[in-house]
VOZATOR-223126 format. One record per atom (N, C-alpha, C): atom name; chain; x, y, z. Coordinates in pm, 1 decimal, decimal comma. Example, Ala and Ser with C-alpha at 12.3 -4.5 7.8 and 13.67 -1.06 7.14 Angstrom:
BEGIN
[N A [1319,0 -569,0 780,0]] [CA A [1230,0 -450,0 780,0]] [C A [1320,0 -330,0 780,0]] [N A [1285,0 -225,0 708,0]] [CA A [1367,0 -106,0 714,0]] [C A [1290,0 3,0 787,0]] 
end
This chain:
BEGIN
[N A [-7835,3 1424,9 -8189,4]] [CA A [-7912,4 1304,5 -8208,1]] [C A [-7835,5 1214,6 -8302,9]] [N A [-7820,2 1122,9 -8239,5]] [CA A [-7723,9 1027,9 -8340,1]] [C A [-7779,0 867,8 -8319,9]] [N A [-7679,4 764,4 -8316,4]] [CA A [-7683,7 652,2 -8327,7]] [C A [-7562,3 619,0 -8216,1]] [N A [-7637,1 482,9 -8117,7]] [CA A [-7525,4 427,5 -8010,0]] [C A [-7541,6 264,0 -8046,5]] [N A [-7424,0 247,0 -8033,3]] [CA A [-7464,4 44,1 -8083,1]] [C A [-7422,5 30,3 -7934,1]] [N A [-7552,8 -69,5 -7915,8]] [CA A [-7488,0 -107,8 -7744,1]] [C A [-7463,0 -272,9 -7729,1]] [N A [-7341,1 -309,3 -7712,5]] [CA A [-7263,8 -411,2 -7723,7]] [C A [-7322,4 -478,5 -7601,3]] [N A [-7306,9 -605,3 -7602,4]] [CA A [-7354,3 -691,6 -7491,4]] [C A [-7344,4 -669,3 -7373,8]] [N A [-7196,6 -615,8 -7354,6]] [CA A [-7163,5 -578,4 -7190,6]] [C A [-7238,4 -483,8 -7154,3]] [N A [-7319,9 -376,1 -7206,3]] [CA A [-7340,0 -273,0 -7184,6]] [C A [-7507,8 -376,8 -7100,6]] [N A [-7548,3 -366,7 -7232,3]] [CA A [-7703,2 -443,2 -7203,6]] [C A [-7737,1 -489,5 -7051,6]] [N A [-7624,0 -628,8 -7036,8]] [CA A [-7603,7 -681,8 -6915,5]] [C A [-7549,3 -613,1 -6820,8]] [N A [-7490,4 -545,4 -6829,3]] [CA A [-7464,8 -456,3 -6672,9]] [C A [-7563,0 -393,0 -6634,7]] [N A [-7621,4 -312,7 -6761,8]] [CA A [-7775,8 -218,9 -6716,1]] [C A [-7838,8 -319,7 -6626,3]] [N A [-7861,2 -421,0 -6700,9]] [CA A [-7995,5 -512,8 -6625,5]] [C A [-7929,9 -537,0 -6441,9]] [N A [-7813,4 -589,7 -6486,3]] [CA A [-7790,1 -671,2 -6329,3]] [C A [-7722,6 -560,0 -6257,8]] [N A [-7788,5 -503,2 -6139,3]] [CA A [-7755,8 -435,3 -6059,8]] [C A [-7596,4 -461,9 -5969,7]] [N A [-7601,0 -588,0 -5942,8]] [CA A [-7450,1 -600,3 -5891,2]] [C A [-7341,8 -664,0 -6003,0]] [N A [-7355,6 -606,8 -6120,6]] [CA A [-7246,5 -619,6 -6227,6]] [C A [-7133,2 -497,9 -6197,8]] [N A [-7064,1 -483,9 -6189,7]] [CA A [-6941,1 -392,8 -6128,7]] [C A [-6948,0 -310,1 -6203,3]] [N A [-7002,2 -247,9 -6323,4]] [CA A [-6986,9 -174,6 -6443,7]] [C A [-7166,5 -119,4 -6447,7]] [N A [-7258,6 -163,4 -6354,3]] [CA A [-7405,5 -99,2 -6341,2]] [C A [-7384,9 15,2 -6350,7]] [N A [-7386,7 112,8 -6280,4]] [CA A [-7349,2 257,9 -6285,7]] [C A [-7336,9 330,5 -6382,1]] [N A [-7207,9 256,8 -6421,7]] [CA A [-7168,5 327,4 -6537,8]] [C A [-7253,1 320,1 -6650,5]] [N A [-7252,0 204,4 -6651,8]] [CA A [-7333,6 155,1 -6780,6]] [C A [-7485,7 262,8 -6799,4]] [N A [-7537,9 239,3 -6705,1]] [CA A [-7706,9 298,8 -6677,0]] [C A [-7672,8 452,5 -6663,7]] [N A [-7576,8 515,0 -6641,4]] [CA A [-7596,7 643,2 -6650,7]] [C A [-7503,6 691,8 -6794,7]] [N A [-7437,6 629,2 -6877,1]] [CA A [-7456,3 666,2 -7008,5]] [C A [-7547,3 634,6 -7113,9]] [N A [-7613,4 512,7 -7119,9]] [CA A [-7733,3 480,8 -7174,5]] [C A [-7822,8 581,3 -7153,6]] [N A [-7828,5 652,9 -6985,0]] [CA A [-7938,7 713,3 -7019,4]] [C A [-7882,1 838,2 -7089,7]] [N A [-7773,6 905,6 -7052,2]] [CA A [-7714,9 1051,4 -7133,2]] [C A [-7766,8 1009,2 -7256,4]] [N A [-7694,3 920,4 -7330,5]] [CA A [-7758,2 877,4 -7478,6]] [C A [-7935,4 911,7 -7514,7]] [N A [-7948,4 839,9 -7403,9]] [CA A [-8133,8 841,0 -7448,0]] [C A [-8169,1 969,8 -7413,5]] [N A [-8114,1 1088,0 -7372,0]] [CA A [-8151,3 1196,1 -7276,9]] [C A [-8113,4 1288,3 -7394,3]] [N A [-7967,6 1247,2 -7460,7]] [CA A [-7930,8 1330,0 -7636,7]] [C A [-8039,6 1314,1 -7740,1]] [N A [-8135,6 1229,0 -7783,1]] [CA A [-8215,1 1176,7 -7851,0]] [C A [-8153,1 1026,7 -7944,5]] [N A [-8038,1 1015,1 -7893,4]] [CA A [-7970,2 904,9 -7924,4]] [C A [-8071,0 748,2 -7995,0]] [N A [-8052,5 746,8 -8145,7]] [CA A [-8157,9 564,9 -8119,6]] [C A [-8047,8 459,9 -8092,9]] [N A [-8077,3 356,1 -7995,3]] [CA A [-7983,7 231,0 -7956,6]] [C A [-7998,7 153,3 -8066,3]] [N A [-7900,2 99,3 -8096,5]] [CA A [-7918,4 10,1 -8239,4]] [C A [-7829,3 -176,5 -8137,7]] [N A [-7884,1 -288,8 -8118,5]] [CA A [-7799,9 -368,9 -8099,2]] [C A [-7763,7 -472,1 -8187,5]] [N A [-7631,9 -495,1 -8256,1]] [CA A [-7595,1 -557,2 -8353,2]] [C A [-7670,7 -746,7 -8266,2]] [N A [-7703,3 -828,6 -8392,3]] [CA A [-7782,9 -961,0 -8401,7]] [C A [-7671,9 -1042,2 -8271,1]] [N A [-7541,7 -1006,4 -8300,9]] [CA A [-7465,6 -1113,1 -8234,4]] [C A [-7446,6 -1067,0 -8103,5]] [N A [-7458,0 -914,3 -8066,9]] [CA A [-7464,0 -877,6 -7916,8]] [C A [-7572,0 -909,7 -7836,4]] [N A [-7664,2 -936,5 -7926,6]] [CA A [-7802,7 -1018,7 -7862,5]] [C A [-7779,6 -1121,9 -7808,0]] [N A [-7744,3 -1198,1 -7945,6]] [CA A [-7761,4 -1348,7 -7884,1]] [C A [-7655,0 -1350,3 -7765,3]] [N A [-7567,0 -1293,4 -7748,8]] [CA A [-7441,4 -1274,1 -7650,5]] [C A [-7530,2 -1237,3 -7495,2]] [N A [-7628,3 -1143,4 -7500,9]] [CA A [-7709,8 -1155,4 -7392,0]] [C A [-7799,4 -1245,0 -7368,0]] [N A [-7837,1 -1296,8 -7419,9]] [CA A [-7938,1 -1413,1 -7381,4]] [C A [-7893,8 -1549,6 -7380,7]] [N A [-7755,7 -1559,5 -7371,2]] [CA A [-7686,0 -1675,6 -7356,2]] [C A [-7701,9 -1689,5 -7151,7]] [N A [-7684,5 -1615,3 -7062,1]] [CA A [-7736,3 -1647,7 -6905,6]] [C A [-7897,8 -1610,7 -6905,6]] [N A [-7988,8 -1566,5 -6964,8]] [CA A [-8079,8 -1593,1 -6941,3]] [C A [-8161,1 -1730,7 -7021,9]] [N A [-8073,4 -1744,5 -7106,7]] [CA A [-8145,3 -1920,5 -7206,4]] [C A [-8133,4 -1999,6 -7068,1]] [N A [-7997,2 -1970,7 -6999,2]] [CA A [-8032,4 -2128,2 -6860,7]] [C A [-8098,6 -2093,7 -6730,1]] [N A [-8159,1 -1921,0 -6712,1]] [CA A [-8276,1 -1894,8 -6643,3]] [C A [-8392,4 -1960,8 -6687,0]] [N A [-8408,0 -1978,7 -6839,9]] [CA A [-8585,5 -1990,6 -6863,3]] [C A [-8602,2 -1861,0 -6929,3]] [N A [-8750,5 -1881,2 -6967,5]] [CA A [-8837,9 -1784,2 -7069,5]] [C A [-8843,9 -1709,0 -7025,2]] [N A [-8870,6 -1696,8 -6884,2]] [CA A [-8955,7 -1533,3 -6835,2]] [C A [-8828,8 -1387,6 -6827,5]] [N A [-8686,1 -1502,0 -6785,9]] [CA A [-8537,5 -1445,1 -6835,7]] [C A [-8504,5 -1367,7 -6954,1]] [N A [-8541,2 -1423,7 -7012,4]] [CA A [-8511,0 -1427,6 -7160,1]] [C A [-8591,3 -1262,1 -7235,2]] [N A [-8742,0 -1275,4 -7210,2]] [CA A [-8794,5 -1214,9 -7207,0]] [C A [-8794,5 -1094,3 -7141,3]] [N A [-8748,3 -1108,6 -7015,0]] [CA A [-8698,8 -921,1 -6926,4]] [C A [-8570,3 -905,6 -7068,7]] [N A [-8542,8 -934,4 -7097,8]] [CA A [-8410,1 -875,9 -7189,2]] [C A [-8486,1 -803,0 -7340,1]] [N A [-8593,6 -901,3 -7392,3]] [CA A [-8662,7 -809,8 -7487,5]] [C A [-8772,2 -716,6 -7410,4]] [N A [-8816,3 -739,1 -7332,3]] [CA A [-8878,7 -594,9 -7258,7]] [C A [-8810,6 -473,3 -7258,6]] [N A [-8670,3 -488,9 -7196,4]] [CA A [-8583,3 -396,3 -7215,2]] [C A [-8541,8 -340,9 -7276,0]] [N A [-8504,6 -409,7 -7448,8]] [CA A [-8471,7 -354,5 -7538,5]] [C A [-8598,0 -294,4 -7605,9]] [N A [-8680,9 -314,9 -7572,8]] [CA A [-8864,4 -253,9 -7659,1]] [C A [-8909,8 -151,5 -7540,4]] [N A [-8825,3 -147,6 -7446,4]] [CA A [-8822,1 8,2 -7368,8]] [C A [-8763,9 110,5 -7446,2]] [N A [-8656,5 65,4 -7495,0]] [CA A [-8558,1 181,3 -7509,1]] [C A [-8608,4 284,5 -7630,6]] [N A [-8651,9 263,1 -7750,8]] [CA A [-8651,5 124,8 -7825,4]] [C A [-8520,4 109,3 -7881,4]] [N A [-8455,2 -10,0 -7898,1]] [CA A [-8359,8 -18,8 -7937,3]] [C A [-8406,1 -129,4 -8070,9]] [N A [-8351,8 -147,6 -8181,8]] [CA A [-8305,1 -169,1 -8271,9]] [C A [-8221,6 -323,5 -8304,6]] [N A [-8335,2 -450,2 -8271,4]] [CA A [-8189,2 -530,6 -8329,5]] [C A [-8146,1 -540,9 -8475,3]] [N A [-8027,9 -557,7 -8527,1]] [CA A [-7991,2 -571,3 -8658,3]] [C A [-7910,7 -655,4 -8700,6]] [N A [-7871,0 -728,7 -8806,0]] [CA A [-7783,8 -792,0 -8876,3]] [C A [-7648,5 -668,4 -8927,5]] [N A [-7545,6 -720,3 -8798,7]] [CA A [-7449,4 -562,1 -8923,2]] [C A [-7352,2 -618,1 -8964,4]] [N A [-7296,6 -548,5 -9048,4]] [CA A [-7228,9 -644,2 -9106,0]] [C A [-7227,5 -629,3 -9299,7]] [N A [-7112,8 -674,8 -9430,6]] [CA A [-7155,3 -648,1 -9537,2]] [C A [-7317,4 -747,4 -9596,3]] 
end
């Protein structure tokens, strides 16, 4: 049981099924979550995902914090 920081790319591939890296992505996230792993996502890998859903709209925007309040994942400021 440890700690996984999941960087933007990761996030966004989970979500979008035809991202070339889906697969992968979604079946180590889940090993992680399956170890007892907590997801931690640093403040700026956030905003890094919600930069293509800000020009979807809200309801966009929002599947991305659904997702992360599935996992639960962790946003944070990291950094000194």
């Amino acid at each position: 049981m440890g700690l996984i920081v999941l960087d933007a790319n990761i996030v966004i591939a989970v979500l979008n099924a035809q991202d070339a890296h889906h697969v992968a992505a979604a079946r180590a996230l889940a090993r992680a979550l399956e170890r007892g792993d907590s997801p931690l996502v640093p403040a700026s890998a956030y905003a890094e995902t919600l930069v293509e859903p800000a020009q979807a709209g809200p309801q966009a925007m929002q599947r991305i914090d659904e997702f992360l309040a599935s996992l639960p994942a962790d946003v944070t400021v990291c950094g000194p």
